[in-house]
N, C-alpha and C positions, 0 to 999 in steps of 0.2 A: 843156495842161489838167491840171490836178493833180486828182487820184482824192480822196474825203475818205470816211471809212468813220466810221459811226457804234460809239457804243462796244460795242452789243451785235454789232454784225459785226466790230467787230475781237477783242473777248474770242474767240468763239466761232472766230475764226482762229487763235488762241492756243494753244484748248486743242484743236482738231484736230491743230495740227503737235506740241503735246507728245504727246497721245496716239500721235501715228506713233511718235514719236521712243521712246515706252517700247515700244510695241510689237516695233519693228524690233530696240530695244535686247533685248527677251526673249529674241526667237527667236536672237540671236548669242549672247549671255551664257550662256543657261540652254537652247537648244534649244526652248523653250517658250514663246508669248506671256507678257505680265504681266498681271494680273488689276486693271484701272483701272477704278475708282468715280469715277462723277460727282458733282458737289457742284454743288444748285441756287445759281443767282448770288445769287439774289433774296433768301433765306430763310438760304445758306449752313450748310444740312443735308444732310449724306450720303445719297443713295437707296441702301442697300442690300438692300430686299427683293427685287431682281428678279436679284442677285446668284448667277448660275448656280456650284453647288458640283462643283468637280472629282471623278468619279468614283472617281478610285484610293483606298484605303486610305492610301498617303502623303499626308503634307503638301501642298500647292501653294504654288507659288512666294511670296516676302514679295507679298503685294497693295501697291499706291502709290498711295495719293490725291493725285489733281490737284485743285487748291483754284484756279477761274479769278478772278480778278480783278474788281471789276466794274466797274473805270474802264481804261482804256488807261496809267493813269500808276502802276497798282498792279504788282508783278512779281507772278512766276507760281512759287506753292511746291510743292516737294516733301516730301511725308511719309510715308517707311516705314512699316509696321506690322509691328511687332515680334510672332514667335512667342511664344506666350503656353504650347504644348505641345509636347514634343520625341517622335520616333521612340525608340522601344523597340522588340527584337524577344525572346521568349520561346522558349528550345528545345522544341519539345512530339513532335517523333516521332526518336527518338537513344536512346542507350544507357543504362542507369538509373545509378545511386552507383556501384558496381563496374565498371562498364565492360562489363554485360552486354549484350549487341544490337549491331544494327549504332550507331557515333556518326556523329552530323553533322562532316563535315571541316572544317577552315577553310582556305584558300585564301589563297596572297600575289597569285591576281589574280582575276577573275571569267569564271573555266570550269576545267572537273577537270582540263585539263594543265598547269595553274598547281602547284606546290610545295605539300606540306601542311603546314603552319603550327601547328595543332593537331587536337585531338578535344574536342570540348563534349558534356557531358550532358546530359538532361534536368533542365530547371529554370532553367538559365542564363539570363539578363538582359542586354541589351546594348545600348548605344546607335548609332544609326543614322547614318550621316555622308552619303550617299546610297548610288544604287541605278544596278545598270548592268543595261540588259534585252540579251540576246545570246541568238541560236537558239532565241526562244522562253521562254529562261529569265532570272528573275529573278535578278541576286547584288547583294547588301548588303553595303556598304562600311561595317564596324565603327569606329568613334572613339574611342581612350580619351582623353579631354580633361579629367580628372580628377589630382589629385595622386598618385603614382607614388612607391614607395618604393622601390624598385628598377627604373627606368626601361631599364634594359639588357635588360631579359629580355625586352621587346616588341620584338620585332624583327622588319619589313616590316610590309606592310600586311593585312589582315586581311578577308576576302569569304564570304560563309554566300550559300549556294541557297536561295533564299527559297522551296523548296517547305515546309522542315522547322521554321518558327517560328512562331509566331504575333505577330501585329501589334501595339504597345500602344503609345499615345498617355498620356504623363503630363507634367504640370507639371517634374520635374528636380527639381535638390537644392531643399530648401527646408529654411531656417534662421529662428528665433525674431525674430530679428538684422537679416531681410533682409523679412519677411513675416507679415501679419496673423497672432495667433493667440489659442487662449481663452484669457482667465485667470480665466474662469466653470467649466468645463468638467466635467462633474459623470463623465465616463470614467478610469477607474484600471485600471491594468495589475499585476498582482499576479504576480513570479515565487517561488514554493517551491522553494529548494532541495532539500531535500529529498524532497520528491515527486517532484520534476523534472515541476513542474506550470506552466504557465502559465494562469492566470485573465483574462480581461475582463468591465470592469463597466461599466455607466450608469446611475448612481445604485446603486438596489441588485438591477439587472437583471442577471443571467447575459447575456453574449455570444457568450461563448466561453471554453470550457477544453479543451487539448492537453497533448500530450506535451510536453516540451522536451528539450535537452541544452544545461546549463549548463556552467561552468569547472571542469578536471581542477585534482587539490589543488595543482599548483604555481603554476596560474595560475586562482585562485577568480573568480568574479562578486561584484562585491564588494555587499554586505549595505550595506542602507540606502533613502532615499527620495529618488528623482532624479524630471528632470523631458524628455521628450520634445525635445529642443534641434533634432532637424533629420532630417528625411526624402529618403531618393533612394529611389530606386527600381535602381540598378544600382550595385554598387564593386568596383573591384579589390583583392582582401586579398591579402597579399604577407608573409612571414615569416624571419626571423626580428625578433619587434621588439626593439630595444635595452634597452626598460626592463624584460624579463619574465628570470627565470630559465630559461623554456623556450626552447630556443634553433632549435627544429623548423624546417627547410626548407617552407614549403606558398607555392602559385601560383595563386591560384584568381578567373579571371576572370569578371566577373559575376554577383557575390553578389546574389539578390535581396532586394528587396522590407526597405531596411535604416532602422529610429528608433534611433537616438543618444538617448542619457539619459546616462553619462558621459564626462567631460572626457578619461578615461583612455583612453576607446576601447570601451567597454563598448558591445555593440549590440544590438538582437532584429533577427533576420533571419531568414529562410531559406536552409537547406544541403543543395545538390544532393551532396555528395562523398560523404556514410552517412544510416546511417537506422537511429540506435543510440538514436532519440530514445525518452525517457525513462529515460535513461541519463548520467551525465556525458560530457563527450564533448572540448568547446570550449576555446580560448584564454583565456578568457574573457565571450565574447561569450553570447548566448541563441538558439541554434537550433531554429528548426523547422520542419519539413514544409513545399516552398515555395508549395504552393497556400495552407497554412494562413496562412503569412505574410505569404502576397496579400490573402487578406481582415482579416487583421488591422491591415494598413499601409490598406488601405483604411478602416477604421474611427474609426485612431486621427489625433487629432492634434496639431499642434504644442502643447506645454504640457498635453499630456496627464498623470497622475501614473502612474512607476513605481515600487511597493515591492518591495526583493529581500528577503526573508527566508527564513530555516530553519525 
């Protein structure tokens, strides 16, 4: 006698055995079930209000929509859902610009009998590769997946005690190039050299004025009207650059909170290393205070106007 199954009992056999199959596939792959959303047959819309949110602070795993079929002669697709926000973590209990206090160590593995790697101060920015939990404790597995000018100097892997950071969830590099932005925008960024002022406007609102530290005389900020080209939130700066007269040694991981305006390299950022702001100080670049350059990159954005003048 042959068995005949209608097509809503055979779909609905379908997507049982996929759903095992991602399942079982989480718990080997990632330690972790997968997080699968159904999709009504009928209407072939997603339900994700009943969509239970993982408790941790981190990310949860990529989700995978099962798309079932609604005939027996249709296959059964697969579609990731792509992170939209990456792991950040912020130094916030460590050593100040000088190295005063105790620093957060960094680790080649996740627990203190592991090698120490380096010392981070407060302010530092870093991105997150994942997280190993061990005795209780949390350690974070740092990524630099970033272009490197001197790729040598990173050397092993890189683990922070996730008692001493803070958590931040951001979009990642974001370029003019690659991503929506205004070409309305009525926000201007006004740096004074001379004051070692930096201004924020909207329209003809105050948003904010701070200290800065701009470019020492060998290596000015150069004078002129640029335009916000592309935001991260973490970079590695690495010195000496080729095209500057100043030839200084500096290694400084996890620059926060960094807008690109020129082509040259020119940034506004935040700098955990002094705090000589409103002072010249820089490469270059426009430093300042990193909480201030938190809420400032929060502010601004892409195709934002900056003017450098004296």
């Amino acid at each position: 006698m042959t068995l005949k199954l209608s097509d809503h009992t055979a779909s609905l056999i379908i997507y049982t055995l996929m759903s095992l199959v991602l399942i079982l596939g989480g718990l080997v792959l990632r330690g972790s079930p997968a997080h699968v959303v159904e999709v009504d047959q009928s209407e072939e819309k997603i339900n994700i209000e009943d969509i239970e949110k993982p408790p941790s602070p981190f990310l949860a795993d990529e989700e995978v929509v099962v798309v079932t079929a609604s005939t027996t002669e249709q296959t059964v697709e697969l579609l990731p859902v792509e992170k939209v926000v990456f792991e950040y973590v912020e130094v916030v209990d460590s050593c100040d610009a000088h190295y005063e206090g105790d620093c957060l160590l960094v680790r080649s593995g996740p627990g203190v009998e592991y090698p120490i790697q380096s010392r981070l101060r407060n302010g530092v920015v870093l991105k997150v590769g994942g997280m190993v939990e061990r005795d209780g404790q949390r350690w974070l597995k740092i990524v630099f997946d970033e272009w490197l000018r001197y790729p040598e100097r990173v050397k092993g892997d890189w683990y922070l005690a996730g008692d001493y950071v803070r958590i931040l969830l951001d979009e990642g590099d974001r370029t003019i190039w690659e991503h929506d932005y205004s070409t309305t925008t009525k926000k201007t960024i006004t740096v004074n050299r001379s004051e070692q002022k930096l201004y924020a406007f909207e329209g003809n609102e105050l948003f904010l004025e701070t200290d800065i530290s701009t470019g020492l005389e060998l290596t000015p900020t150069p004078r002129g009207s640029f335009t916000i080209f592309k935001k991260t939130p973490s970079r590695y700066m690495q010195g000496p650059l080729p095209n500057l007269i100043d030839k200084q040694y500096y290694d400084l991981p996890g620059v926060p909170w960094n807008l690109y305006f020129t082509d040259g390299g020119a940034v506004i950022h935040g700098a955990y290393w002094h705090d000589s702001f409103g002072s010249q100080y820089s490469h270059g670049c426009v430093n300042l205070e990193p909480k201030t350059a938190e809420r400032l990159y929060n502010w601004a954005e892409l195709g934002t106007e900056v003017i450098v003048k004296d």
